[in-house]
VOSEVO-196396 format. One record per residue (C-alpha): residue number from 1; residue in one letter; chain; x, y, z. Coordinates in steps of 0.02 Angstrom, whole numbers, plus 32768, in hexadecimal, padded with zeros to 4 digits. Layout:
BEGIN
{node NUM "a" "A" {X Y Z}};
...
***
This chain:
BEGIN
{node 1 "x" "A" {3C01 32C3 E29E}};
{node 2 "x" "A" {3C62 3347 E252}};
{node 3 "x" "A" {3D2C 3323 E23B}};
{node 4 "x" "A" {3D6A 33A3 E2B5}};
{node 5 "x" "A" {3E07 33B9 E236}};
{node 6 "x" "A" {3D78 341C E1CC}};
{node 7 "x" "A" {3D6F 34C1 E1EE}};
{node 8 "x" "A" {3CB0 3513 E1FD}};
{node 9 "x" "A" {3C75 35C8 E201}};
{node 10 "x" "A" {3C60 3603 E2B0}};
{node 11 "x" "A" {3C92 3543 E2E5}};
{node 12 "x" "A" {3BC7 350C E2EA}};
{node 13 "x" "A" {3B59 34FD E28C}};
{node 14 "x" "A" {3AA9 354D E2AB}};
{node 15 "x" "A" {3A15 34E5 E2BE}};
{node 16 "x" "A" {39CA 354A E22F}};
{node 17 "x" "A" {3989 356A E195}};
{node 18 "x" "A" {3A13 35A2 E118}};
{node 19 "x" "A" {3A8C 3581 E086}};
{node 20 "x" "A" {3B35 3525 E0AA}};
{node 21 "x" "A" {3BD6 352A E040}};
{node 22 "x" "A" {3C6C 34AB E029}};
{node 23 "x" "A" {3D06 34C9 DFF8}};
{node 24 "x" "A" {3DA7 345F DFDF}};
{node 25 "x" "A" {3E5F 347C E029}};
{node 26 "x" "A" {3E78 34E8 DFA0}};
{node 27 "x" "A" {3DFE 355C DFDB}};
{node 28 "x" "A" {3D91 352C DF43}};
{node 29 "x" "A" {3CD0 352F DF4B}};
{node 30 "x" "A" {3C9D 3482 DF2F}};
{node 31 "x" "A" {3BD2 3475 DF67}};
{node 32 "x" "A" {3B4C 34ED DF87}};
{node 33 "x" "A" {3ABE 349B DFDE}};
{node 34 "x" "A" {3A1B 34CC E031}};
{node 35 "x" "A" {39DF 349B E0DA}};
{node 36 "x" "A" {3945 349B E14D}};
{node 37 "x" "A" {39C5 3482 E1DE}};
{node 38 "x" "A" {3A81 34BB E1B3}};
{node 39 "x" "A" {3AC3 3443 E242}};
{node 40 "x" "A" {3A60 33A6 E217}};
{node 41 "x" "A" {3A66 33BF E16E}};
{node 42 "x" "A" {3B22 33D6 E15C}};
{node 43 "x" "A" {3B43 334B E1E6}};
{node 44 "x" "A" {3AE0 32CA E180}};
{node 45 "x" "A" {3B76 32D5 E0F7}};
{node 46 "x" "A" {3BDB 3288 E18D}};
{node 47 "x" "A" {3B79 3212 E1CA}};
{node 48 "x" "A" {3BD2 3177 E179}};
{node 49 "x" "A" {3B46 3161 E0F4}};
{node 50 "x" "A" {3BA5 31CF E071}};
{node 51 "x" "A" {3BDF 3145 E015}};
{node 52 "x" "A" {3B19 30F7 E00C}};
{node 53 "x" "A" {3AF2 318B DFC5}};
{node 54 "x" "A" {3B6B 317D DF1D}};
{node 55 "x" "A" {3C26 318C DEFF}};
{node 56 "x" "A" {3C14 323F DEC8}};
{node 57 "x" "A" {3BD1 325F DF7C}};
{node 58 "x" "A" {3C54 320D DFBE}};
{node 59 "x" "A" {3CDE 325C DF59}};
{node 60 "x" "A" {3C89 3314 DF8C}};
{node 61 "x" "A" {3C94 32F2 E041}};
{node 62 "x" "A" {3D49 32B9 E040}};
{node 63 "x" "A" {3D6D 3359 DFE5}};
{node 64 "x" "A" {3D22 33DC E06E}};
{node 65 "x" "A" {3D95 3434 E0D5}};
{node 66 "x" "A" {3D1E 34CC E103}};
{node 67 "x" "A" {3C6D 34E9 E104}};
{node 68 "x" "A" {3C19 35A8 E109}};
{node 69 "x" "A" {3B59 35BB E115}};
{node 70 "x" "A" {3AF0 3647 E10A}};
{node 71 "x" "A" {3A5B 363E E182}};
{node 72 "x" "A" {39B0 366B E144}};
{node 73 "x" "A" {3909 3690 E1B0}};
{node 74 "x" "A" {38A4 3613 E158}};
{node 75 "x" "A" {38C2 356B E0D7}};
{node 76 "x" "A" {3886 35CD E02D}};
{node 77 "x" "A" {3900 364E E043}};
{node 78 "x" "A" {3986 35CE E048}};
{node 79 "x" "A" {3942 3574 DFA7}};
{node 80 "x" "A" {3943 3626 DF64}};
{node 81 "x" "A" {39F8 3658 DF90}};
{node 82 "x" "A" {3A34 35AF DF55}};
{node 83 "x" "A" {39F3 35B9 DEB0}};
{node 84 "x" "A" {3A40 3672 DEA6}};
{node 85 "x" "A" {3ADE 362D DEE2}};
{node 86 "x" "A" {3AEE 359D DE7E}};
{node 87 "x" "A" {3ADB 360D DDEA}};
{node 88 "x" "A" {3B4E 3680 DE1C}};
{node 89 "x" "A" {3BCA 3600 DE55}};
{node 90 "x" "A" {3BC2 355C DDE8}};
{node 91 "x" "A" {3C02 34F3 DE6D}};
{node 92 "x" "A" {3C41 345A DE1D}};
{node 93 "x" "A" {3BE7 33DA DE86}};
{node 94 "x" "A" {3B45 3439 DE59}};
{node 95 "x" "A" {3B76 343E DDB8}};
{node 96 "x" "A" {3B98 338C DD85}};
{node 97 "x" "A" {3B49 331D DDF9}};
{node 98 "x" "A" {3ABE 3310 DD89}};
{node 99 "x" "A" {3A79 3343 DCDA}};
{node 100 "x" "A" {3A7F 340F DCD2}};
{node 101 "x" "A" {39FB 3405 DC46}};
{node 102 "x" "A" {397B 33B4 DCDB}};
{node 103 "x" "A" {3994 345C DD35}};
{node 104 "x" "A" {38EF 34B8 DD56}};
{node 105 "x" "A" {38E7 357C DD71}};
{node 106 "x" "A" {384E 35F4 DD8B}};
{node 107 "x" "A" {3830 366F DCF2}};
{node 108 "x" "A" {37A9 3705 DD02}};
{node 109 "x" "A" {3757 3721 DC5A}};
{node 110 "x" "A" {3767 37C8 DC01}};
{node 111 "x" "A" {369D 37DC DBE5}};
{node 112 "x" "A" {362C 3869 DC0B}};
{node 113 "x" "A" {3603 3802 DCAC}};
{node 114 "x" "A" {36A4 3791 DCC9}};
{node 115 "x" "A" {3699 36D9 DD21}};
{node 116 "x" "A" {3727 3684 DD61}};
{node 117 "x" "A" {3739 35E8 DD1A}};
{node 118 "x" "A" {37C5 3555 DD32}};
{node 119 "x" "A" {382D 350F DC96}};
{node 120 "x" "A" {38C2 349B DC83}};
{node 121 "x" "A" {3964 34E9 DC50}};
{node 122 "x" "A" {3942 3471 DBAD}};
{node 123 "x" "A" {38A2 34CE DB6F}};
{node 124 "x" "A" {3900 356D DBA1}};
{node 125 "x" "A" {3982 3554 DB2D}};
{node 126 "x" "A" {3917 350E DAA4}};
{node 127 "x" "A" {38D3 35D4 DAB3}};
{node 128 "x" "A" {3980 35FC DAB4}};
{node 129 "x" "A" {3999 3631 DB55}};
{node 130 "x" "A" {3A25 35E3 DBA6}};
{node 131 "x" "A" {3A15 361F DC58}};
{node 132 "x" "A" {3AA9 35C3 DCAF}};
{node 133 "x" "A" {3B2A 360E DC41}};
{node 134 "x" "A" {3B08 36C4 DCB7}};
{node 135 "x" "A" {3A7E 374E DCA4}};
{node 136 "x" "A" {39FC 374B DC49}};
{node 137 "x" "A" {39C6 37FF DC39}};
{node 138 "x" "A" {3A42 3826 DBA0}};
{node 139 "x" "A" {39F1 3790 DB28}};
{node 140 "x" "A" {3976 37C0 DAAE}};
{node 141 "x" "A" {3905 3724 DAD1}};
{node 142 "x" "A" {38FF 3734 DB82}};
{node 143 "x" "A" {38D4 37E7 DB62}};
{node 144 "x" "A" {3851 37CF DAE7}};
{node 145 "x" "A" {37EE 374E DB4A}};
{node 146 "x" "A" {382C 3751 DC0D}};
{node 147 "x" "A" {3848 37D8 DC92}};
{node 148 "x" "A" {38AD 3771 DCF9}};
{node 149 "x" "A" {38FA 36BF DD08}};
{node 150 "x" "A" {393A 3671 DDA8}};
{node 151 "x" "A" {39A1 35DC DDCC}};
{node 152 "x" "A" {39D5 355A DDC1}};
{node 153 "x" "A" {395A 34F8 DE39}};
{node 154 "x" "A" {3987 343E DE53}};
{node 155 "x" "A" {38EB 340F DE7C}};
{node 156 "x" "A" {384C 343E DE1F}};
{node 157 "x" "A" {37CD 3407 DEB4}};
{node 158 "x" "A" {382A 346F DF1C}};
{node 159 "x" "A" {3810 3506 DEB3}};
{node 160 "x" "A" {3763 34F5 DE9C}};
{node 161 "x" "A" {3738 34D7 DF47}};
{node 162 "x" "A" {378C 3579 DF65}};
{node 163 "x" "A" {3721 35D0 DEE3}};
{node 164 "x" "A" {368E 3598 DF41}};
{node 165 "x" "A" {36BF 35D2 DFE8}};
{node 166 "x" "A" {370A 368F DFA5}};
{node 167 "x" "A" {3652 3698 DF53}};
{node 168 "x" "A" {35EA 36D9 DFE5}};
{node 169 "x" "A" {365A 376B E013}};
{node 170 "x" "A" {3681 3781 DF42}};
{node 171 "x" "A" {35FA 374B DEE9}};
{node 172 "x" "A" {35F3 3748 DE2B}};
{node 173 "x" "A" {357E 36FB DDA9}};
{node 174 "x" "A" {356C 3677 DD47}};
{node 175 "x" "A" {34BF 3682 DCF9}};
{node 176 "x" "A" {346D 36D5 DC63}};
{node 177 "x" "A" {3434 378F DC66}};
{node 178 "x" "A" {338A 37AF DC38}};
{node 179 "x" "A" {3331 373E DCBC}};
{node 180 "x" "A" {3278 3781 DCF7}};
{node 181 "x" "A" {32B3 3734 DDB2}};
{node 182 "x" "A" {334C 373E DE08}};
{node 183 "x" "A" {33BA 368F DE04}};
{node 184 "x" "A" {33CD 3613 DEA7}};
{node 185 "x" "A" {3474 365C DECD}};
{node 186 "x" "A" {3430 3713 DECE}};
{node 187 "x" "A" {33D1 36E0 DF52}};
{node 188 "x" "A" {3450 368F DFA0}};
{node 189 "x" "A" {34DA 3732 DF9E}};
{node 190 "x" "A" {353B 36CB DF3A}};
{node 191 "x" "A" {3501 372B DE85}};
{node 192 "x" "A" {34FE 37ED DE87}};
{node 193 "x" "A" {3459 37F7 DE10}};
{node 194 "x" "A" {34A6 37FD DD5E}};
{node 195 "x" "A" {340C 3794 DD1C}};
{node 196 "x" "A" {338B 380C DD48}};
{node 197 "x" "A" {33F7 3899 DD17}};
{node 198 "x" "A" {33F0 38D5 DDF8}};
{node 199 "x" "A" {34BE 3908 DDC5}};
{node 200 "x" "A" {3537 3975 DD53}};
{node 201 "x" "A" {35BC 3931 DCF4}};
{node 202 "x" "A" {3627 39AD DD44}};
{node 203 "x" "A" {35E5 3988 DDF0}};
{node 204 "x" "A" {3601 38B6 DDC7}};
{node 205 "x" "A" {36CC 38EA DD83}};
{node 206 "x" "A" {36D3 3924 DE37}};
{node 207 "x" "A" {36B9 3875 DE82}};
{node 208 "x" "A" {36FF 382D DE03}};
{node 209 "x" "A" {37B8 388E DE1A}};
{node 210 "x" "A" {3798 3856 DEC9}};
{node 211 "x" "A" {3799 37A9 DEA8}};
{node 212 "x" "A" {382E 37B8 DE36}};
{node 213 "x" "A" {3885 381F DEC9}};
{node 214 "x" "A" {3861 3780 DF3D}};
{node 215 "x" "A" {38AB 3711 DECF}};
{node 216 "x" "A" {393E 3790 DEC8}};
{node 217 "x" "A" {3952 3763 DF89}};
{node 218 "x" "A" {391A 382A DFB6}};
{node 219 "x" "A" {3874 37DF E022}};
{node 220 "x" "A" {389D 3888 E09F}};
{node 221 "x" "A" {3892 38EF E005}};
{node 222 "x" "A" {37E5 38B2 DFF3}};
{node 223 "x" "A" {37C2 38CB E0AF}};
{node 224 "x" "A" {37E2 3966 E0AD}};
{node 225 "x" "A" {3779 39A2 E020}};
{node 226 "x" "A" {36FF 394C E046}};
{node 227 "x" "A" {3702 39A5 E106}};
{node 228 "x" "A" {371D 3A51 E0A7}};
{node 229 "x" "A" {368B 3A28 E026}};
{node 230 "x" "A" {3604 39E8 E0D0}};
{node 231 "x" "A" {3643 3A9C E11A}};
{node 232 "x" "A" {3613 3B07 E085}};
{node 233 "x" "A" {355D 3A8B E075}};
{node 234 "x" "A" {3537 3AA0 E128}};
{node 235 "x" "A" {355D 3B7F E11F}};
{node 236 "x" "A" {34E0 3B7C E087}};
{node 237 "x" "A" {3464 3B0F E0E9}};
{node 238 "x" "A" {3469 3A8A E083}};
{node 239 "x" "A" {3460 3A11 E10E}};
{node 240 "x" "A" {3431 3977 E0AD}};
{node 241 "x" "A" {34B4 398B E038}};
{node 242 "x" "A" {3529 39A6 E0D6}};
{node 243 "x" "A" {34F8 3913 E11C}};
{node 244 "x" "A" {3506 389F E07B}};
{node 245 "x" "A" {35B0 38E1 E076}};
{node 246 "x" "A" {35D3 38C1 E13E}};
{node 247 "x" "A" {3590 3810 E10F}};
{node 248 "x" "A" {3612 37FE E092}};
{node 249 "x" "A" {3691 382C E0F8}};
{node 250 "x" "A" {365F 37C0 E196}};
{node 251 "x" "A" {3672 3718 E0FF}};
{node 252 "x" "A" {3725 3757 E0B8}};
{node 253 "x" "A" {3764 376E E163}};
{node 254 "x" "A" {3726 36C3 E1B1}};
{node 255 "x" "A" {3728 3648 E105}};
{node 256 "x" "A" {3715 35A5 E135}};
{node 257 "x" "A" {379D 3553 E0D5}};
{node 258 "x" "A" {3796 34A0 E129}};
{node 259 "x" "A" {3762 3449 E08A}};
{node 260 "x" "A" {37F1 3473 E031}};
{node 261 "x" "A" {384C 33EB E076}};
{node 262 "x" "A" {3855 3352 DFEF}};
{node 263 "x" "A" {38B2 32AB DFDD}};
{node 264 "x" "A" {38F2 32F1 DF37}};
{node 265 "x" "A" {3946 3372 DFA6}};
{node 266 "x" "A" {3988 32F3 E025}};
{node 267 "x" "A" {394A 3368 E0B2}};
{node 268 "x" "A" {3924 3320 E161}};
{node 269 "x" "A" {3873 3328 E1BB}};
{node 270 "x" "A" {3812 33BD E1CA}};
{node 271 "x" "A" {3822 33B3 E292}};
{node 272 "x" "A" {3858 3463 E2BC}};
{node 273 "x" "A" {377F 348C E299}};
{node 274 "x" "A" {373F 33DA E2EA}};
{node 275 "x" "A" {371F 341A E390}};
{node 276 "x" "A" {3698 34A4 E34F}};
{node 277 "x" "A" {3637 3420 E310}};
{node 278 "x" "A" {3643 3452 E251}};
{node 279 "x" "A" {360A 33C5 E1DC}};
{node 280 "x" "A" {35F3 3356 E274}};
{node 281 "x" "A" {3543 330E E287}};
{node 282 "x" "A" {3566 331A E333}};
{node 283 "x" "A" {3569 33CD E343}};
{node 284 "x" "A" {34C9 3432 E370}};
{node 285 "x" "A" {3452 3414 E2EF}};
{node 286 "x" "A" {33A8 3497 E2E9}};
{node 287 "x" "A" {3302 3488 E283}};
{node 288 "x" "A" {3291 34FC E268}};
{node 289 "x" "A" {31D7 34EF E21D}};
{node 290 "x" "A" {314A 3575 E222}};
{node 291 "x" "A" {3079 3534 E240}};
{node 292 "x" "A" {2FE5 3592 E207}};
{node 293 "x" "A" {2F43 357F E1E8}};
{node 294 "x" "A" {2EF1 360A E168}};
{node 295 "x" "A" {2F70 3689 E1A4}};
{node 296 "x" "A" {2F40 3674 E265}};
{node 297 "x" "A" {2F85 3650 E2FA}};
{node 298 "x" "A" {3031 3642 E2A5}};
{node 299 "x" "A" {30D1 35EB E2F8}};
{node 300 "x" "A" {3188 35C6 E2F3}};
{node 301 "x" "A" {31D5 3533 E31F}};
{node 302 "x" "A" {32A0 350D E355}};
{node 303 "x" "A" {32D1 3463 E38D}};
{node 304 "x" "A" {3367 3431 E3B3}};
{node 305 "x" "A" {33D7 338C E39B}};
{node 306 "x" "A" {347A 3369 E3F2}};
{node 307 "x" "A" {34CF 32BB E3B6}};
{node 308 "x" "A" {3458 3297 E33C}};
{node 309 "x" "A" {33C9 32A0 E3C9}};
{node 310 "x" "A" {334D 3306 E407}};
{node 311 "x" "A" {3380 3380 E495}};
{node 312 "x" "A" {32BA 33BE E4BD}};
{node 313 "x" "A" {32F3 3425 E54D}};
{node 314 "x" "A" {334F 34A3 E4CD}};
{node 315 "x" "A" {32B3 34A8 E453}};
{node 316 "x" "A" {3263 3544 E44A}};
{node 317 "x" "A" {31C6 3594 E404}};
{node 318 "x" "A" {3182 3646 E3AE}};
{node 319 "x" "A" {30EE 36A1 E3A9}};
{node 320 "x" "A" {30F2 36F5 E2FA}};
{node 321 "x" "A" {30E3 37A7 E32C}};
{node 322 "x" "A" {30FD 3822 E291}};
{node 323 "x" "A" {30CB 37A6 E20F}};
{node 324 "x" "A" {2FE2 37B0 E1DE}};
{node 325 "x" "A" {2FA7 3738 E15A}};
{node 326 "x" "A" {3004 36A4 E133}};
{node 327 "x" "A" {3098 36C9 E0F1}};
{node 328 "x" "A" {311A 363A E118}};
{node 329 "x" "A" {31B0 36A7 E0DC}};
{node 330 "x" "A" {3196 3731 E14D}};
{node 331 "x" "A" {3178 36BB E1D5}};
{node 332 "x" "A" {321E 365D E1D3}};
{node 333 "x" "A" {327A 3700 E1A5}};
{node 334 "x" "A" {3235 3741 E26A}};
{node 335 "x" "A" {3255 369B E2BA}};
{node 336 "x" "A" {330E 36A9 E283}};
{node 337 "x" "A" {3321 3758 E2AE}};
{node 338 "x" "A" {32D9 3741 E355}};
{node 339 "x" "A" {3349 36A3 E35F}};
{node 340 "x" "A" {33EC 36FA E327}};
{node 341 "x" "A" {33DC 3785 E38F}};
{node 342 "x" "A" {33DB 36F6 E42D}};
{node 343 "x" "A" {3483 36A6 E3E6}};
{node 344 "x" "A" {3513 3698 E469}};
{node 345 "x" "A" {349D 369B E4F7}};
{node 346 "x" "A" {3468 3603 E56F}};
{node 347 "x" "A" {3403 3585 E508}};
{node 348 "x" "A" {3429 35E4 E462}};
{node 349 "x" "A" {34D6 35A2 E433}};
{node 350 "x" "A" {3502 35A4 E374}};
{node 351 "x" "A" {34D6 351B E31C}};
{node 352 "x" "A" {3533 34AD E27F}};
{node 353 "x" "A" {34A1 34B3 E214}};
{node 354 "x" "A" {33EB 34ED E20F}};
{node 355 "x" "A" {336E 3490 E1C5}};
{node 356 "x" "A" {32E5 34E8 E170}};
{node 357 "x" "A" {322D 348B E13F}};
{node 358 "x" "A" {3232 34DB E099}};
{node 359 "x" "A" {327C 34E5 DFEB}};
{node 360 "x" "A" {32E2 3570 DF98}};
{node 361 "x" "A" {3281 35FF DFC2}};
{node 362 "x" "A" {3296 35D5 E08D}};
{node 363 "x" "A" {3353 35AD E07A}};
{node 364 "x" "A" {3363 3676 E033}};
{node 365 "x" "A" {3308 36B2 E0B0}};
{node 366 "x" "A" {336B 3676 E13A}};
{node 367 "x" "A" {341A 3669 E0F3}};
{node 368 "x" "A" {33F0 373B E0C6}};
{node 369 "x" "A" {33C1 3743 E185}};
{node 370 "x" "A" {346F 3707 E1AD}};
{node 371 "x" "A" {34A5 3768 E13A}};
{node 372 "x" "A" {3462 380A E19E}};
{node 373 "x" "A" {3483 37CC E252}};
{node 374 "x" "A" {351C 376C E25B}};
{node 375 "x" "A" {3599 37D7 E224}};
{node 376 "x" "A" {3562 3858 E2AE}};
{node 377 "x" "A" {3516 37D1 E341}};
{node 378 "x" "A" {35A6 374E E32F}};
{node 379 "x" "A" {360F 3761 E3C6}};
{node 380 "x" "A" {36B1 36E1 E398}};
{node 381 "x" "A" {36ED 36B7 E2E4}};
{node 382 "x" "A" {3684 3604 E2DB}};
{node 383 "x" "A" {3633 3608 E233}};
{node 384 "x" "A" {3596 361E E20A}};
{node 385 "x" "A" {350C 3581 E206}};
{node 386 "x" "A" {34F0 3539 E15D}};
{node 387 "x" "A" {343F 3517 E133}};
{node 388 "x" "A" {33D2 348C E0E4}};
{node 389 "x" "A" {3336 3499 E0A2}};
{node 390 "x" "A" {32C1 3400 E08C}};
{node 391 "x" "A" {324D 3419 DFFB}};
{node 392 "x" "A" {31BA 3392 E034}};
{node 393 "x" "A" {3176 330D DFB7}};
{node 394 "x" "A" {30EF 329F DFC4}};
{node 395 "x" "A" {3148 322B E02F}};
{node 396 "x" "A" {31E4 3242 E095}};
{node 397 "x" "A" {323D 31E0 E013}};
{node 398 "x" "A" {3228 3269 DF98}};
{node 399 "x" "A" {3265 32FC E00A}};
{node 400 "x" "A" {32E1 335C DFAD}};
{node 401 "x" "A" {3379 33AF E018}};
{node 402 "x" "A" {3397 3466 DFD3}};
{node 403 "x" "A" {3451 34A0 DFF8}};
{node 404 "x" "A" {34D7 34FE DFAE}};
{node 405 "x" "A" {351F 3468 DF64}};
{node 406 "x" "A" {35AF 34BD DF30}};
{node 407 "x" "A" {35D7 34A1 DFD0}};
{node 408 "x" "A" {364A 3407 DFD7}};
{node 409 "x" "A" {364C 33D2 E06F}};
{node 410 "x" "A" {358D 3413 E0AC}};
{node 411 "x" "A" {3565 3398 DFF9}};
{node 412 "x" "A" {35C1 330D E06A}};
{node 413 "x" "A" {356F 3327 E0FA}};
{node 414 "x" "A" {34C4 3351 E0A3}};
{node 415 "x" "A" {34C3 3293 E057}};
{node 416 "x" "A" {34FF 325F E119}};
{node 417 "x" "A" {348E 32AF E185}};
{node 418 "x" "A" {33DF 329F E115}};
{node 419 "x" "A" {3386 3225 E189}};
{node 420 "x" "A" {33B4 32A9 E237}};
{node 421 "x" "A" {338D 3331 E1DA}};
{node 422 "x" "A" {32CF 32DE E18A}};
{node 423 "x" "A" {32BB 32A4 E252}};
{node 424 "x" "A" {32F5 3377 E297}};
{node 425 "x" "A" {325F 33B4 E219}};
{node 426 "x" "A" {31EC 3331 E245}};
{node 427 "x" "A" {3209 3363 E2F6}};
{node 428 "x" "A" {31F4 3418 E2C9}};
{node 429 "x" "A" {3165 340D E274}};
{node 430 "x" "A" {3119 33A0 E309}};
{node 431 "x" "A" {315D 3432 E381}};
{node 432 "x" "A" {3100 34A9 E320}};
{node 433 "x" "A" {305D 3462 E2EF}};
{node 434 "x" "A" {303C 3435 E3B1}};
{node 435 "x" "A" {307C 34EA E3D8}};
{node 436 "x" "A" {300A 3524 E35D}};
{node 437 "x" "A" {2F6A 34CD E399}};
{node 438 "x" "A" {2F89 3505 E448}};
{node 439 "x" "A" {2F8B 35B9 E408}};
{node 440 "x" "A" {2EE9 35B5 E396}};
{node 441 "x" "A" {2E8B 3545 E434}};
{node 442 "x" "A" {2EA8 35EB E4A0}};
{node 443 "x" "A" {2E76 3654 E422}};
{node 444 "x" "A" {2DD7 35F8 E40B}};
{node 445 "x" "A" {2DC1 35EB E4C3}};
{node 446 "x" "A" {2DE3 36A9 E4D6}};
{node 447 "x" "A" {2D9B 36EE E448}};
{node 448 "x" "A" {2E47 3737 E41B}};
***
């Protein structure tokens, strides 16, 4: 419990995501400190464990006398405005409760296509760029080699996990340019086509200054251009562009920032998203597989598990109806439109994760489907389902799981779940195959 004898902004605090600040009698800024919840957070400094924690803990806590917070709508926007802060402010506590040279920031090359990439203040200032000390925008070596540098971050896991999760709504790239076929993460929305050449360097600075400007803590800046930029696409009828851009904008304003919470950040449980099932095995699991024989009689299966078991009465089955030949890509991409366009309703509830009988190529297909759909069919701000793809082998022991596995926590749950997730495609395939046989026993009955 809080001392009452210390005073608090607005007298609570919220049961939010934000930055907090400490300050001593003297009115002197002591701490700056992130938080997935500002009230249990803060309270956990006054929970009689202080001491546990080390004696320059202890000596912080007997120094505060008031605590401000700024609240922020989601946990990467408070590990942005801390880092900003801290820089700005050099808060003592910040300062020397541990090594300043262990410091990590984020720098964004100065390249024809620039990558973001995360150094320790060390190798910075081996470069000679010492970017504590203030700005780095006036010094030559920062110039030369780096639009931008942000920090400090105290934790580097933290700041690459955030990378990951800004990616889909700001993607850049990391690969070589002069590839024949478009990378993984091009199909993924996560790469905007620099290795087949599909965009400008000019066009690439523009996502690029908008990843800087996130950094910056201006993510409404970004909304809005990206609104006024789908506006202009959509009055030139360029609906697809439109649409990649809507899908964009649907990620940046519903980033799912739950695995930024780390031990090395001493944050509490990640119970605020618990209830919706996310990265609980739990939650409502789907698989999908498609069955055909020589491009005939083609169908779709969903099955469903609940708890890590079967629930047959939600399973549901497709007719492929715009697909001819066999074409398994086509296929799925109708069987999750037609399943997309059903979300909300009866029966149809949003799943956790999909699981897709397939490699790499299936995974694009459907994560560009949600991609499309979601941004437009989602009625409530859950996130999106993350999908895994099992590549078969000879054997089930030699199924390979295909993920973003950039993905912290969906890596986590990806080496967790295997065994549900081999049994969901099994069951799919079963689904499908019987579904399948029932369809080309008609048509050899009827003739049709």
């Amino acid at each position: 419990m809080i001392p009452p004898l210390i005073k608090i902004q607005n007298d609570q605090l919220p049961d939010k995501p934000g930055v907090y600040f400490y300050f001593d009698a003297d009115q002197q800024l002591l701490y700056v400190g992130k938080a997935t919840s500002l009230q249990r957070r803060v309270s956990s400094y006054f929970n009689g464990k202080a001491d546990g924690r080390g004696a320059r803990i202890a000596e912080l806590v007997s120094k505060i006398a008031r605590i401000d917070y700024i609240e922020t709508p989601t946990v990467i926007e408070a590990l942005v405005l801390e880092a900003n802060q801290i820089k700005a402010l050099k808060p003592p506590y910040n300062i020397l409760s541990r090594d300043d040279k262990s410091f990590q920031y984020l720098v964004v090359t100065n390249e024809d296509f620039p990558r973001p990439l995360v150094m320790r203040q060390l190798d910075l200032e081996r470069e000679g760029v010492n970017p504590f000390s203030g700005s780095t925008s006036s010094q030559p070596s920062a110039k030369k080699k780096y639009l931008a540098v942000f920090g400090p971050y105290t934790s580097g896991l933290s700041l690459k996990r955030a990378l990951a999760l800004i990616r889909p709504s700001i993607p850049w790239s990391t690969c070589k340019i002069g590839r024949s076929r478009a990378c993984f993460d091009h199909q993924l929305g996560k790469c905007p086509g620099v290795c087949t050449g599909a965009i400008s360097k000019s066009d690439y600075r523009k996502i690029i200054k908008r990843l800087i400007l996130f950094f910056e803590g201006k993510k409404m800046t970004i909304v809005r251009e990206l609104q006024r930029e789908m506006k202009r696409c959509a009055d030139r009828l360029d609906f697809e562009q439109a649409a990649k851009l809507r899908g964009q904008l649907f990620a940046l304003e519903h980033i799912r920032d739950v695995s930024l919470i780390t031990k090395q950040d001493i944050e509490l449980p990640f119970t605020p998203l618990a209830p919706q099932g996310y990265f609980d095995l739990n939650g409502r699991i789907e698989a999908y597989d498609i069955s055909n024989i020589s491009g005939t009689s083609a169908t779709g299966s969903m099955v469903v598990f609940i708890d890590g078991k079967p629930a047959k009465d939600l399973y549901r089955k497709f007719k492929i109806k715009t697909v001819t030949g066999a074409n398994d890509f086509a296929c799925m991409e109708e069987v999750m439109r037609r399943r997309l366009s059903r979300l909300g309703q009866k029966g149809w509830e949003a799943p956790v994760l999909m699981v897709i009988d397939g490699g790499e190529g299936q995974v694009a297909v459907v994560q560009k489907v949600i991609n499309d759909l979601l941004p437009s069919s989602c009625a409530t701000a859950r996130p999106p389902p993350q999908i895994i793809g099992i590549a078969k082998g000879f054997d089930r022991k030699q199924d390979r799981l295909v993920y973003d596995r950039s993905d912290v926590e969906l890596h986590r749950l990806a080496i967790r779940g295997k065994e549900i997730f081999q049994k969901a495609r099994d069951e799919a395939h079963r689904f499908a195959v019987s579904y399948h046989r029932t369809l080309r026993s008609k048509r050899s009955l009827y003739g049709k």
